[in-house]
Structures are given as C-alpha cells and as structure tokens.
C-alpha positions as CSV (number, residue, x, y, z in Angstrom):
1,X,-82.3,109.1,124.6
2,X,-84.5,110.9,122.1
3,X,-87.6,108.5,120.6
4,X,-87.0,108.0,117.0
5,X,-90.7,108.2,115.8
6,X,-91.3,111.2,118.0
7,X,-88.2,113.3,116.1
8,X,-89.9,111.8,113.0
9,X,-93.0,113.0,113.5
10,X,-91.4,116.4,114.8
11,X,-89.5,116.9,112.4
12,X,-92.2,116.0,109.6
13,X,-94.7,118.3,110.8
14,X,-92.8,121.5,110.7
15,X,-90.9,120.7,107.3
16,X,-95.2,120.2,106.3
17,X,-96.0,123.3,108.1
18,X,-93.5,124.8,106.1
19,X,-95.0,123.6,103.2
20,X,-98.1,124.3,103.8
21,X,-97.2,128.2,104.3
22,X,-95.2,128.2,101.0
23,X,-98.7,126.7,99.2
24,X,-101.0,129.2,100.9
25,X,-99.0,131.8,99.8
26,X,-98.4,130.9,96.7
27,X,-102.5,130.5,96.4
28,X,-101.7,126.6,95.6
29,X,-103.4,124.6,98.5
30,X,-105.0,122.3,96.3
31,X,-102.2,122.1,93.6
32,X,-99.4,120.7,96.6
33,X,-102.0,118.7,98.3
34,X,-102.7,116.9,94.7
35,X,-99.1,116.8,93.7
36,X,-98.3,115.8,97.9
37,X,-100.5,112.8,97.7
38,X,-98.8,111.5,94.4
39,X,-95.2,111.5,96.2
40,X,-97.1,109.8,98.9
41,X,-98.8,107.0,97.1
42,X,-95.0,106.4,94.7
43,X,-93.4,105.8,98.6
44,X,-96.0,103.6,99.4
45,X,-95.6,101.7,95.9
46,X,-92.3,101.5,95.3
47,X,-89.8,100.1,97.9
48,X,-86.7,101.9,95.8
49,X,-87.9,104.9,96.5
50,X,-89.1,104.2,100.2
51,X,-85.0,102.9,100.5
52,X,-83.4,106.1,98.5
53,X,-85.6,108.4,101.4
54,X,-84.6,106.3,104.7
55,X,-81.0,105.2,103.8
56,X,-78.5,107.3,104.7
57,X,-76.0,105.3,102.4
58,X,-76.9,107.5,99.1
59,X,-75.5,111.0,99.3
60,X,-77.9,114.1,99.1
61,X,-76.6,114.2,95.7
62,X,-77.5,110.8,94.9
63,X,-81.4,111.7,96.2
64,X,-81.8,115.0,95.0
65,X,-80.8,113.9,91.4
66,X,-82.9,110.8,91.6
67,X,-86.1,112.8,93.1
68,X,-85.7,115.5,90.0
69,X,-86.1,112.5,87.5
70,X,-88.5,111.0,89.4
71,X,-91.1,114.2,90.1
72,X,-90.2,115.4,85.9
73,X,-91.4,111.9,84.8
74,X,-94.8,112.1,87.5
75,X,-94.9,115.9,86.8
76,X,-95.2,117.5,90.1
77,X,-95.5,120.9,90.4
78,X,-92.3,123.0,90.8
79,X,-93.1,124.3,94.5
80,X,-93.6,120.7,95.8
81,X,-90.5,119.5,93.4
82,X,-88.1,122.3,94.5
83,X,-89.5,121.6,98.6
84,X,-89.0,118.0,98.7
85,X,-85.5,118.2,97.2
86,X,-84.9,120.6,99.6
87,X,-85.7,118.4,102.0
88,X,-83.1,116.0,100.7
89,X,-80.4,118.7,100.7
90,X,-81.1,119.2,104.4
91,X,-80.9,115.3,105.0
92,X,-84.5,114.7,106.0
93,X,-85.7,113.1,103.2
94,X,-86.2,109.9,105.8
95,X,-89.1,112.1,106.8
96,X,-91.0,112.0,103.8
97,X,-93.9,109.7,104.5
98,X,-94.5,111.8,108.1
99,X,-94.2,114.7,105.9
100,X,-97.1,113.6,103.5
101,X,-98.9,112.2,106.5
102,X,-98.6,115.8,108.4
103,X,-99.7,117.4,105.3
104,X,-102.6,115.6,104.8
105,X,-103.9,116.6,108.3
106,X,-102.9,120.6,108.0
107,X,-104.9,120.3,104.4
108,X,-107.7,118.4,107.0
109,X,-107.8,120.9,109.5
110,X,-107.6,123.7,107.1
111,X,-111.1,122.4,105.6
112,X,-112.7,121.8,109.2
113,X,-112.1,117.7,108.8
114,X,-110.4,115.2,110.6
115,X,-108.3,112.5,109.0
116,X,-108.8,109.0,109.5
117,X,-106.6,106.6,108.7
118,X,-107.8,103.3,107.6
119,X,-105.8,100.3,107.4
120,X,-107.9,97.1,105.9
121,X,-106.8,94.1,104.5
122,X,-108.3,94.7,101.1
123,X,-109.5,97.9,99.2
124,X,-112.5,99.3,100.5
125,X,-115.2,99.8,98.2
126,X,-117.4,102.9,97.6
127,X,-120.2,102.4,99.4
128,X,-118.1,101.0,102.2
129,X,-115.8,104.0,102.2
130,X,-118.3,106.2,102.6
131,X,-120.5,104.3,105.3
132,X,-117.1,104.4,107.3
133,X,-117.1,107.9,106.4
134,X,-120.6,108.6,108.3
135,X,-120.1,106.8,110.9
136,X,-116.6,108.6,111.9
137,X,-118.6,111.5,111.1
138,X,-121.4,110.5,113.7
139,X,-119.1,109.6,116.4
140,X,-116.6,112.8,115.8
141,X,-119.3,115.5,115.6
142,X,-116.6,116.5,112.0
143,X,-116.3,116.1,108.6
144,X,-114.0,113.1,107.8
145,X,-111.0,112.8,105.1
146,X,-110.0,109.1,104.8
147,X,-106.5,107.9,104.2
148,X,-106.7,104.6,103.4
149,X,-104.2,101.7,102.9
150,X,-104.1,98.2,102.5
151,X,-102.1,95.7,104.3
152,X,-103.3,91.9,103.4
153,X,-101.2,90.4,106.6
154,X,-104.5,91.9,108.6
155,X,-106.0,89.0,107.4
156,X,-109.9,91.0,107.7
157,X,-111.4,93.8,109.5
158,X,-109.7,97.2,109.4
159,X,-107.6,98.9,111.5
160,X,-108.6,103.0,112.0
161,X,-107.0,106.0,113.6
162,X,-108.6,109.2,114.4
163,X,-106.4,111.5,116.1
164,X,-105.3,109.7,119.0
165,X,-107.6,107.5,118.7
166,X,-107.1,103.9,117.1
167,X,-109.8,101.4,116.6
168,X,-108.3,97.7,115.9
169,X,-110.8,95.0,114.7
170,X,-108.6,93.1,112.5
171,X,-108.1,89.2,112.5
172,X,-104.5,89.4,112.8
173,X,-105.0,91.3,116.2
174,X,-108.3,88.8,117.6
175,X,-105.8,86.2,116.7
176,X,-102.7,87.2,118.5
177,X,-105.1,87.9,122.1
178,X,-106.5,84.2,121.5
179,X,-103.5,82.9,120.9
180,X,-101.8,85.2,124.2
181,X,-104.7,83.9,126.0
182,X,-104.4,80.3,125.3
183,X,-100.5,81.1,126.3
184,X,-102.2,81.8,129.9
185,X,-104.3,78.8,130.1
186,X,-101.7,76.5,128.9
C-alpha cells in the first residue's frame, strides 16, 4: 500500500519543479515565488479554501471556477493563476500546500539557502527571527530562508525543521514525555 504523505510529497514536488521551469523560463522566479507564497499563506488562512483543495466532493469545475475568482480578487500573476488551475484540472489540487512547500525549497536551493521551517506558538519577532536565523546559519555552514508558522496548541518553544532534520522544544512535546513517563512509574 502506497504512503499517502509520501505520493503527496511526490507528487508536489514535480508539479513545483514544473513550475519552477515554467518561471525560469519565463524570467519570473521572483514574480511566482511572490505570487506562490500568497496562495500559500490564503490555505493556511482560510479553511474554505484548504477544504475546496483536499475534498474530492467539488468537481474540477467547481475548483477551477472558485480558484479564478479567488487569484482575480488577490491578483496573482497569470503563469501562477493558469498553473495552479491546471493543477485542479488534473485533480491534484489536494497537493497544493506540498506544492507551495516544494517551491519554497527549489526557490531556496536556487539562491544557495536552506529552508527552515519554524513552527512556534506565537509570532516570532524580528530580532528573534533573525537570531534563529544565525544560529541555523552557524550550525548549517548555509544561508537560511525561514518559513514560519504559528500553532498556539504548542503551548511555548518552537518546533524547527531543516531538511531532515527536526528540532522539537515545545511545551506540548516536554509535556506529553512527562506525562508518558509518569505513565511508566505509575
């Protein structure tokens, strides 16, 4: 049986590669990254549009007609527009937040930095953003691109991911080992 995240991510990294190729030719790296990170931040924002990508109950009609309001109204760029309702046509649209994800580190890698992804309970600030920053620098030996994201049932700390890599000092997780451990004890 095939992993589910796994054909995600698979399938989200070439649709980005794809797009990535259509932007470098088109000279518009920076354009499609902008316009890329927009769609990203509306399916992290909005839970109708994170349901119209990942249920299969609306027809590609349905998506592709609501995604064409939707980028007109943010005005996105017409390569990204046209690609991402392509991707609804094709019926991958459930792929869209590994698609932003995978572009994100092509646009990385493409500049000579890693991306780290940082989860934290609250917004990081500045200066905190850009300690983190030097200190992922430090320890890489790279230049570091943070995606961040906040997600208040950490409770505190933060939660990062560099590569393969995943670095987990949040309260919810120091929590759940005390609570395992007492589990033991008891």
């Amino acid at each position: 049986m095939t992993d589910a995240p796994s054909l995600t991510s698979g399938v989200a990294l070439r649709y980005a590669s794809a797009l990535f190729e259509l932007a470098q030719d088109a000279n518009a790296l920076d354009a499609v990254e902008k316009d890329v990170e927009a769609f990203g931040t509306m399916l992290e924002e909005s839970d109708d549009l994170r349901r119209l990508a990942e249920s299969p109950l609306y027809s590609t009609d349905e998506q592709v007609e609501a995604l064409d309001a939707i980028f007109k109204k943010a005005e996105l760029g017409e390569l990204t527009s046209n690609f991402f309702k392509v991707v609804a046509q094709n019926r991958r649209l459930f792929a869209a937040n590994g698609i932003v994800r995978a572009y994100r580190s092509l646009m990385a890698e493409h500049r000579g930095e890693v991306v780290a992804e940082v989860t934290t309970a609250e917004p990081l600030s500045d200066e905190n953003a850009t300690r983190l920053r030097e200190i992922l620098a430090d320890q890489t030996g790279r230049a570091i691109k943070l995606a961040t994201k906040v997600d208040p049932s950490l409770i505190g700390g933060l939660v990062v991911k560099v590569g393969s890599r995943m670095i987990d000092t949040s309260l919810r997780t120091r929590l759940n080992s005390l609570k395992t451990a007492m589990k033991e004890v008891g």
